[in-house]
SEFI-332347 format. One record per residue (C-alpha): residue number from 0; residue in one letter; x negated, y negated, z. Coordinates in Angstrom, 3 decimals. Last residue first. Layout:
SITE   guro   vexkol         c1         c2         c3
SITE    NUM        A          X          Y          Z
...
//
This chain:
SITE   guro   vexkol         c1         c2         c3
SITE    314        X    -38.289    -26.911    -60.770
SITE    313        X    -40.265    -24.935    -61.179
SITE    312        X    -42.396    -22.940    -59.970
SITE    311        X    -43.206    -20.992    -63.275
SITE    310        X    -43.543    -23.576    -66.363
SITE    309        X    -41.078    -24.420    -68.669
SITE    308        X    -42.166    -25.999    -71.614
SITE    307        X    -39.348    -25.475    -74.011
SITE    306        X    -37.138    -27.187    -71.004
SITE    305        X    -33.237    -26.166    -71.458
SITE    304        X    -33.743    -23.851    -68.336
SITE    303        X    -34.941    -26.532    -66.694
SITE    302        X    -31.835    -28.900    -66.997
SITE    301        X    -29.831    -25.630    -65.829
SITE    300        X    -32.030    -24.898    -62.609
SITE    299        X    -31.528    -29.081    -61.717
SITE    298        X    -27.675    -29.131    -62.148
SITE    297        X    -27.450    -25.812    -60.936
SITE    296        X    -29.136    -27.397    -57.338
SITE    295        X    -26.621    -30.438    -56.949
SITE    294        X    -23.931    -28.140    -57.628
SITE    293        X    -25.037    -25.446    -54.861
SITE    292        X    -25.717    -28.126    -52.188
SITE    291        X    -29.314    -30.511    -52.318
SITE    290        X    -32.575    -29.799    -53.522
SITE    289        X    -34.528    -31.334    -50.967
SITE    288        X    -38.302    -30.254    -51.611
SITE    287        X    -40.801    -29.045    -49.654
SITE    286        X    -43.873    -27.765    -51.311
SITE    285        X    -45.134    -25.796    -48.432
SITE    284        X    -45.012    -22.654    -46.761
SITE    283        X    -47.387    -19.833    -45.943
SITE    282        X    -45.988    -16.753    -44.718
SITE    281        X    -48.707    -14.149    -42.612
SITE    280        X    -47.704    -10.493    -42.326
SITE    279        X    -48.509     -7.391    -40.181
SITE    278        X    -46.450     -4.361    -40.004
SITE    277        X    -46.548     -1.430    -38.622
SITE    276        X    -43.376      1.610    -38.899
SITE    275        X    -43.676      4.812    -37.751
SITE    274        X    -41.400      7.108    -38.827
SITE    273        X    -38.543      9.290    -37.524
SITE    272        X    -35.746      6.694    -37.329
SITE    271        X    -37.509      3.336    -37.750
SITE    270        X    -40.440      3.564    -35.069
SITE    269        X    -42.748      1.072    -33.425
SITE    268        X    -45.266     -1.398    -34.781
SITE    267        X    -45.597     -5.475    -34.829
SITE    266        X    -47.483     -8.350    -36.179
SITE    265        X    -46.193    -11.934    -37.137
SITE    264        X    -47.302    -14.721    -38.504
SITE    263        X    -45.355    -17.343    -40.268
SITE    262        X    -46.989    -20.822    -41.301
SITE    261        X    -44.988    -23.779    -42.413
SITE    260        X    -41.881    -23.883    -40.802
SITE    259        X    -39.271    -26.538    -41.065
SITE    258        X    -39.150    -29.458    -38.563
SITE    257        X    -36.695    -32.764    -39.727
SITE    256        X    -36.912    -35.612    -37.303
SITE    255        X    -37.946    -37.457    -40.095
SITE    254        X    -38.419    -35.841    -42.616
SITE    253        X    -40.746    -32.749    -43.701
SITE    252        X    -41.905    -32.591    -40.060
SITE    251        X    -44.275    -29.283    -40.055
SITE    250        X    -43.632    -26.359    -38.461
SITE    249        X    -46.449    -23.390    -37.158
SITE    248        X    -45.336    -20.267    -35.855
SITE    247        X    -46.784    -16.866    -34.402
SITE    246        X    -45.030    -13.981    -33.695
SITE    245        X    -45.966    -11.152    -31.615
SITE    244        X    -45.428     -7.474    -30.830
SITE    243        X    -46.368     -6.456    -27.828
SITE    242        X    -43.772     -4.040    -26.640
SITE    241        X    -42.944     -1.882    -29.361
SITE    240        X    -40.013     -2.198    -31.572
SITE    239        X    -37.413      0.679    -31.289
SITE    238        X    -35.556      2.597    -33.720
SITE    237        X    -32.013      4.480    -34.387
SITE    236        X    -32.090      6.935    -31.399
SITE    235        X    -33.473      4.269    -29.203
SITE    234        X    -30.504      3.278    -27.424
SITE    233        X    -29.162      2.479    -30.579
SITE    232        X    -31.578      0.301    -31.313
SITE    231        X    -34.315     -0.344    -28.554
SITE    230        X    -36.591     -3.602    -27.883
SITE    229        X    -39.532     -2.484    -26.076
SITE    228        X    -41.183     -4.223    -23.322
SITE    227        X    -42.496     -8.348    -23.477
SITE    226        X    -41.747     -9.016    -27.183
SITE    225        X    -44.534    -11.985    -27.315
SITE    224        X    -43.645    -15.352    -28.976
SITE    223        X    -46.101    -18.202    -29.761
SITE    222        X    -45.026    -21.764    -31.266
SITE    221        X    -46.065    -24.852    -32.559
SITE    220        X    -44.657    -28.195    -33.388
SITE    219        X    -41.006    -27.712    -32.001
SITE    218        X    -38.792    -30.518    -32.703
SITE    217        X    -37.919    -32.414    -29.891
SITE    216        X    -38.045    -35.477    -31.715
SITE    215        X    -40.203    -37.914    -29.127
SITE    214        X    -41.487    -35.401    -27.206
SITE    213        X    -42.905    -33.338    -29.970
SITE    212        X    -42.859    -29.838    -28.360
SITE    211        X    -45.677    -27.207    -28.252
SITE    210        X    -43.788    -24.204    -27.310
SITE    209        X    -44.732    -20.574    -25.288
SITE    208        X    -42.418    -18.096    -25.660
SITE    207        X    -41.547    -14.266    -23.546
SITE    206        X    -39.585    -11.723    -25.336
SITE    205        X    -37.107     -9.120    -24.460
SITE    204        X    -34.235    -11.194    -23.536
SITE    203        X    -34.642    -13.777    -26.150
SITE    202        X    -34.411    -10.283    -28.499
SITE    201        X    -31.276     -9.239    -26.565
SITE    200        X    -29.891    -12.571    -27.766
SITE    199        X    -30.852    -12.649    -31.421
SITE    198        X    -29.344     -8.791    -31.721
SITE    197        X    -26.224     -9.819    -30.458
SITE    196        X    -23.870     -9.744    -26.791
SITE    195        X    -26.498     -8.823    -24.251
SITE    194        X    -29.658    -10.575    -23.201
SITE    193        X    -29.989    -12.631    -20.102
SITE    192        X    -29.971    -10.874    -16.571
SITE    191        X    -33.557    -10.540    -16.289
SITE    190        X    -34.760    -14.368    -17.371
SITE    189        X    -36.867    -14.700    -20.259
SITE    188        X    -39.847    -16.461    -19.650
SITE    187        X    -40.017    -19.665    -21.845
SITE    186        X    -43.510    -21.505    -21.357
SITE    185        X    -44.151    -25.216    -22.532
SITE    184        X    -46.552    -27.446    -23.671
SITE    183        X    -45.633    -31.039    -24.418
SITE    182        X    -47.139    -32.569    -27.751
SITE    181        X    -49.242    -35.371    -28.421
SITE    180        X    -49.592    -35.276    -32.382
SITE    179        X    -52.905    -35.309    -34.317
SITE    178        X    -52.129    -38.125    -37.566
SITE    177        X    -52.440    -35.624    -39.899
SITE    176        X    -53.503    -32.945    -37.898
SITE    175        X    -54.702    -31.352    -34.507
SITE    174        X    -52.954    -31.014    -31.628
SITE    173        X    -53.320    -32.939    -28.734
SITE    172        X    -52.428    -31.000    -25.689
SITE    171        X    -49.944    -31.639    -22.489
SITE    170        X    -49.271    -29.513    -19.343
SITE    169        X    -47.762    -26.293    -18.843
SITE    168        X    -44.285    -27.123    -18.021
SITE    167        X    -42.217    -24.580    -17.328
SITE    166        X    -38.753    -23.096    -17.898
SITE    165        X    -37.224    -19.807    -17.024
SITE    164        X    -34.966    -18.867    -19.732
SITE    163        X    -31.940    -17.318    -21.112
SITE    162        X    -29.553    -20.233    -20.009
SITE    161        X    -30.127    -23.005    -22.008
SITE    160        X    -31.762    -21.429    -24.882
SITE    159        X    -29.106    -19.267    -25.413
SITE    158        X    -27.708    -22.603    -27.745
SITE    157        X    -30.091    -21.599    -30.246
SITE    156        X    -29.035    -17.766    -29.949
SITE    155        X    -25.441    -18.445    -30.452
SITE    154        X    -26.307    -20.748    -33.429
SITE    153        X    -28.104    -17.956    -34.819
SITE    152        X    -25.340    -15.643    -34.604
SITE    151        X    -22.533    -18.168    -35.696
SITE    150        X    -24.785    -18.427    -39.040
SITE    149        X    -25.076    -15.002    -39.130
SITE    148        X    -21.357    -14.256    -39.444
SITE    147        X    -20.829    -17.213    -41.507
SITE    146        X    -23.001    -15.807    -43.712
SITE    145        X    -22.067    -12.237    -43.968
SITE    144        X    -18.383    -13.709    -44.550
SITE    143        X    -19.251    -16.153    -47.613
SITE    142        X    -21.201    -12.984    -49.440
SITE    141        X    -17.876    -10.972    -48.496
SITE    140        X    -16.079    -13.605    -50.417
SITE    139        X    -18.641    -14.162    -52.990
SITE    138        X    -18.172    -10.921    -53.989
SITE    137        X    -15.065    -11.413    -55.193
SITE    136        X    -15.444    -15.001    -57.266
SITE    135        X    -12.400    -16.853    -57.381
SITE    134        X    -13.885    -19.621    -55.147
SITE    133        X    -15.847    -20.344    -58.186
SITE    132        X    -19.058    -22.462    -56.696
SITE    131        X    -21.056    -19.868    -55.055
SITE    130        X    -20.671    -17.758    -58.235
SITE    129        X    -21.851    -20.391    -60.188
SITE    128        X    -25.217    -20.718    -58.071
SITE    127        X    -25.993    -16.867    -58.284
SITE    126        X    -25.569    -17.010    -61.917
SITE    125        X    -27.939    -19.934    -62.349
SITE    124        X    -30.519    -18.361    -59.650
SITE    123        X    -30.228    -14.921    -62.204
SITE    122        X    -30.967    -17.625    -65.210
SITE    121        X    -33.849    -19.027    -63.433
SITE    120        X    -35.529    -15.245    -62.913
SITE    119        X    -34.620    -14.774    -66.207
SITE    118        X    -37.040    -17.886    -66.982
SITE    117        X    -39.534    -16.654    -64.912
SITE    116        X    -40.171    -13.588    -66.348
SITE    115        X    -40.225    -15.404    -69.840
SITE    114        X    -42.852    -17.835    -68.719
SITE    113        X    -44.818    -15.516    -67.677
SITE    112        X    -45.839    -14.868    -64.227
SITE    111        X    -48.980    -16.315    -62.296
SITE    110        X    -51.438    -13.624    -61.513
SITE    109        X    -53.240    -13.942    -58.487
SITE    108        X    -51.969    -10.760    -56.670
SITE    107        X    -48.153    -11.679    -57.736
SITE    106        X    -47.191    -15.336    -58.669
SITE    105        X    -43.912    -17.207    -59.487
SITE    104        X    -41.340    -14.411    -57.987
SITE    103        X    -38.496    -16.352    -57.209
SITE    102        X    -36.659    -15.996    -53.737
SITE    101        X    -32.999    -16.659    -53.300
SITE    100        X    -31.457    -18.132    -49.842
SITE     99        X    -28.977    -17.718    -47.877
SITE     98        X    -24.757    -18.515    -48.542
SITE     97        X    -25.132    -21.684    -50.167
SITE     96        X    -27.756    -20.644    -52.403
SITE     95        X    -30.782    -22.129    -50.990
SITE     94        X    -33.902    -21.545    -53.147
SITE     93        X    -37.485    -20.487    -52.579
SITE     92        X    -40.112    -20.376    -55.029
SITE     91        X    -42.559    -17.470    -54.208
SITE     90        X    -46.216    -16.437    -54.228
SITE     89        X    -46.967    -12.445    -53.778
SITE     88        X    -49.684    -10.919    -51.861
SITE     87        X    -48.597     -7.404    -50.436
SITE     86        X    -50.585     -4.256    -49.743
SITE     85        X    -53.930     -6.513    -49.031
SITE     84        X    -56.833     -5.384    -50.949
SITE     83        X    -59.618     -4.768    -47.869
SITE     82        X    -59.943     -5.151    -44.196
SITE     81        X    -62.627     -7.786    -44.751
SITE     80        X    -59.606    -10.148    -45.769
SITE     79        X    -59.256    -10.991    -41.957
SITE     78        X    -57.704     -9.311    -39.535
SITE     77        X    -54.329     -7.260    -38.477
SITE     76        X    -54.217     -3.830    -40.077
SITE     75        X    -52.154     -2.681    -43.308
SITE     74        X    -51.985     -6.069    -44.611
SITE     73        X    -49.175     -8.550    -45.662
SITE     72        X    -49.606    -12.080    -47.403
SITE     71        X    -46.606    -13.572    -48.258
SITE     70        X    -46.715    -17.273    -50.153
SITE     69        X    -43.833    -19.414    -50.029
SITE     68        X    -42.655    -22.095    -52.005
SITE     67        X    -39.704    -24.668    -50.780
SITE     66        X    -36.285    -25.596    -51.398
SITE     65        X    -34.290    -27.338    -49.053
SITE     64        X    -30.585    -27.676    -49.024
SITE     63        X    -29.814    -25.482    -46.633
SITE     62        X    -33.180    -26.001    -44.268
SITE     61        X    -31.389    -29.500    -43.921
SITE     60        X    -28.554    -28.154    -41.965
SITE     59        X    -31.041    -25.443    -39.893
SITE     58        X    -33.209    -28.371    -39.413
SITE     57        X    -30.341    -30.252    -37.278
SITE     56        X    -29.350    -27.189    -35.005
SITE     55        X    -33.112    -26.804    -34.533
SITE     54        X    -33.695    -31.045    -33.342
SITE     53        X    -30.458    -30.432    -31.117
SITE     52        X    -31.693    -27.489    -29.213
SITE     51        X    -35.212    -29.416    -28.916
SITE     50        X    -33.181    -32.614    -27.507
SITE     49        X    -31.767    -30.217    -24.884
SITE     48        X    -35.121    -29.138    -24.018
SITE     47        X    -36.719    -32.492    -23.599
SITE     46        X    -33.768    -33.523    -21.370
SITE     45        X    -34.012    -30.146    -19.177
SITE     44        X    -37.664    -31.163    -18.712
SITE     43        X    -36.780    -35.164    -17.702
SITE     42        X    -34.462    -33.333    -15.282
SITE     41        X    -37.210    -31.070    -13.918
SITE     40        X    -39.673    -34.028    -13.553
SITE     39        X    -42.356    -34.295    -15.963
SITE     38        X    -46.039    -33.287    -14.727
SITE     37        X    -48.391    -35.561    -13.882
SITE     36        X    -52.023    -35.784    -15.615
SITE     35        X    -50.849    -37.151    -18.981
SITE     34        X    -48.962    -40.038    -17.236
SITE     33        X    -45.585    -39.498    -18.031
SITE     32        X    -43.642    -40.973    -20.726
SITE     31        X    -41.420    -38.291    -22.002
SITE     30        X    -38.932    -39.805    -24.844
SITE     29        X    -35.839    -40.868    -23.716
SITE     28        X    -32.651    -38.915    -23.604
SITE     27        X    -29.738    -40.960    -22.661
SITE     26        X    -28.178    -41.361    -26.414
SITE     25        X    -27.309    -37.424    -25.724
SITE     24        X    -29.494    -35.626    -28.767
SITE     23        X    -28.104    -36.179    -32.238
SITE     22        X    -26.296    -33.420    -34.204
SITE     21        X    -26.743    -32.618    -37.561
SITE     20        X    -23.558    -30.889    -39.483
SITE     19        X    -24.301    -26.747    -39.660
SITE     18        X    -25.656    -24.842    -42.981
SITE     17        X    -26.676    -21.731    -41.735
SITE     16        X    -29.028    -18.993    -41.970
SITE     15        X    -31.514    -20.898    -44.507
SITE     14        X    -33.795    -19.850    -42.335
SITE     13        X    -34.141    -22.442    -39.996
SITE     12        X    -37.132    -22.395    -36.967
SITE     11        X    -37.649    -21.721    -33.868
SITE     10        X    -34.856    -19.620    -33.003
SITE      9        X    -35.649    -18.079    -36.896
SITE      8        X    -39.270    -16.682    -35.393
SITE      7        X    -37.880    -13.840    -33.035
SITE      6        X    -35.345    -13.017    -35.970
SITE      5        X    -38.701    -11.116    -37.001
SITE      4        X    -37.849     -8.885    -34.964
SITE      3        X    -34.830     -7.549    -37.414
SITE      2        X    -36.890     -7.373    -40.134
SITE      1        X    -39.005     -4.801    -38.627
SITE      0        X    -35.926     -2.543    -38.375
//
C-alpha cells in the first residue's frame, strides 16, 4: 500500500511508466522575466505551468530509454545514521525494458556483487529484452497491457494538473548548484472537488505541493509534497495512508530540457489490512545514461555478456 503513495513523486518525475512522443510548450510561452520583487501575472503563471506539463510528458519519453543507478537507503525511523544499521541499503543498475523498468542488484550493505551474480543478473535483463521484442511472446501481452494501462494513468494525472489545483506564486529563490539556477516557487493546494477517477488523481486530491520551477524549461527543480488527510482504500477496509506523509524530490537536467530525479525521499505510516505499516526511504540517482529502445539496449547487455572482464554496473 506504501507503494502506492509513493505515486505522489512519479507526477514530478518519470518512472519509466510510459514511453510518450515529446511535446513542445505553445511557441507563445516565454520565459518569466519579471523583476524579482513583482510577482508574475496570472496568465504568465498558467504559461509557466503549462510548459511544466509539457517538460514531464517529455522526461517520461526519455526516462524510457534511460538507464541509471540507484541507491535505496531505508530506515526504521526518520534521521540520520545515528538511528542505527539501516534495514535496507542496496545499490542498483536500472534498466528500461520497454514495458518498466528492471533493477540489478550491483551492491548490497557495501559489498559489491560477484561477477557471477551479476552476470545472471545480465542474462535475466537479456531474456527480459527478447521477450519485449517477439510479439509472439504470451506474457508479454499482458506485460504490454499493465503498461499501457499505467502509462494512460500517469498521463491522466500530469494533465490533472490543470484543474486539480489552486495555484500560487510564492516568490523566487536561487538554488544552489552547478551553475545555481533561478527558479520560480510555487504552491499547489488541491482543490475540494478534484480527485476521483484513479489512484494518481485521488492522491493530487489528498496532497498539497510546493515546486521550484526552471522558468525557462519548466522542468521542475525541486519539489515537496504533503498528503493533507488520509488517503483510504477500499473505504478503509483495505488500508489507509496517514495524513502527513511526505515526499521529497530533487531532479537534475540530464539534457537539455530533460529533468529526471535524483534524490527520492519519502516517509509515511498507516495500515495495510491489519498491520501497521512505516516507512522511510531516501533514493539516490545518478549515472545517467541513454540506452536507447529494447534492441538498442540487448545490443549493449549482449556485447557485455561476451566481456571476460565484466565488472558489476555495467554496462
Amino acid at each position: 500500500m506504501f507503494a502506492v503513495w509513493v505515486l505522489i513523486a512519479l507526477l514530478a518525475q518519470g518512472a519509466a511508466l510510459q514511453n510518450v512522443p515529446p511535446q513542445e510548450a505553445p511557441s507563445n510561452q516565454a520565459p518569466l522575466n519579471a523583476p524579482s520583487n513583482e510577482a508574475p501575472s496570472n496568465g504568465a503563471l498558467r504559461q509557466l505551468l503549462e510548459r511544466m506539463i509539457a517538460t514531464m510528458h517529455r522526461g517520461d519519453g526519455e526516462d524510457a530509454l534511460e538507464a541509471r543507478t540507484e541507491h535505496w537507503m531505508e530506515r526504521a525511523r526518520p534521521g540520520a545514521a545515528g538511528d542505527g544499521e539501516p534495514v535496507l541499503d542496496r545499490v542498483y543498475r536500472v534498466y528500461p525494458t520497454g514495458t518498466g523498468t528492471l533493477k540489478l542488484l550491483v551492491e548490497e550493505r557495501g559489498v559489491r556483487v560477484s561477477q557471477e551474480k551479476y552476470r545472471e543478473e545480465l542474462r535475466e535483463l537479456e531474456q527480459t529484452l527478447v521477450w519485449a521484442l517477439d510479439p509472439d511472446e504470451p506474457e508479454q501481452h499482458a506485460r504490454v497491457e499493465k503498461f499501457q494501462k499505467r502509462s494512460a494513468e500517469r498521463r491522466r494525472a500530469v494533465e490533472a494538473f490543470r484543474d486539480s489545483y489552486t495555484l500560487s506564486w510564492q516568490g523566487r529563490e536561487v538554488l544552489a548548484g552547478r551553475p545555481p539556477r533561478r527558479v520560480e516557487k510555487l504552491l499547489l493546494d488541491p482543490k475540494p472537488e478534484s480527485g476521483g477517477g484513479s489512484v494518481a488523481t485521488e492522491l493530487l486530491a489528498a496532497s498539497r505541493l510546493t515546486l521550484w520551477v526552471d522558468p525557462e524549461s519548466g522542468g521542475v527543480v525541486q519539489l515537496d509534497a504533503e498528503l493533507v488527510r488520509d488517503l483510504l482504500f477500499g473505504g478503509g477496509l483495505l488500508g489507509k495512508i496517514n495524513k502527513g506523509g511526505r515526499v521529497h524530490i530533487e531532479q537534475t537536467e540530464v539534457a537539455p530540457g530533460i529533468w529526471l530525479p535524483r534524490l527520492t525521499r519519502y516517509e509515511a505510516e498507516g495500515r495495510k489490512l491489519f498491520t501497521h505499516e512505516r516507512i522511510y526511504r531516501t533514493i539516490e540517482a545518478g549515472e545517467f545514461r541513454r540506452v536507447g529502445p529494447p534492441a538498442e539496449l540487448l545490443t549493449l547487455v549482449r556485447r557485455e555478456l561476451g566481456n571476460a572482464q565484466l565488472q558489476a554496473g555495467a554496462p
